[in-house]
Every structure is written in structure tokens, then in C-alpha cells.
C-alpha angles and dihedrals in degrees: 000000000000094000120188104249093172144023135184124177110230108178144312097353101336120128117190099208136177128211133210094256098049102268108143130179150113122291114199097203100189102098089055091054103104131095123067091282092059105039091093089061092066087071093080095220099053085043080059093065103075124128137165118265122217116213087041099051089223152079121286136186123212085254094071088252112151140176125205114257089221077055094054098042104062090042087061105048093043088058087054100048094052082048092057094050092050094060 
């Protein structure tokens, strides 16, 4: 498993993130916001207070709003790899 060790907000919806096995990158989240459960992360400042939980290897919200790391993961290392081609 590819588990979130680490999250930083960056701005808007952007989430820097690290992963277990050393992937690192920027998430932009907006597009994932929808449903009951993420409606609260539309409001900016309650978007802020994410943090990494433990026992569930992700990111969490106070809400109780979740995304799978596998989720995450792949995200993430497709946005670097389009990164990497752009350049």
C-alpha cells in the first residue's frame, strides 16, 4: 500500500502530499468535491484542516471526509508524469 505520510495545503484546493514510497506532488482536489460528505471542503478554511490519520494511512477532514490513498496515489503520479512530459 502507498499510504499519505505527509500533507501540506498549498492553495485553493491543492494539497502537496508524500507517500510511503517516496512519491511526492500536488493534488488539486476540486474536481472530487461533490457528494454530502464533501460539501464542507468547498468552504476554503475548513478545506485547510486536513491532516494525515494514522491508523487510516490518508488524509482526513474533521468531518470525518476521506479519500482512498490508492486514490491519491495515482492522482498524484499521473500529475507528475504529465509534469514531466511538459517539460
Amino acid at each position: 500500500m502507498n499510504f499519505v505520510t505527509a500533507v501540506r495545503y498549498v492553495s485553493g484546493y491543492k494539497l502537496e502530499l508524500k507517500f510511503k514510497d517516496g512519491l511526492e506532488g500536488i493534488i488539486d482536489l476540486e474536481a472530487e468535491l461533490w457528494g454530502e460528505m464533501f460539501e464542507p471542503l468547498k468552504d476554503v478554511d475548513f478545506f485547510k484542516k486536513v491532516r494525515v490519520d494514522a491508523e487510516l494511512d490518508t488524509i482526513v477532514w474533521p468531518n470525518g471526509a476521506d479519500l482512498a490513498p490508492e486514490f491519491l496515489h495515482e492522482t498524484v503520479l499521473q500529475s507528475n508524469e504529465q509534469l514531466a512530459a511538459a517539460h
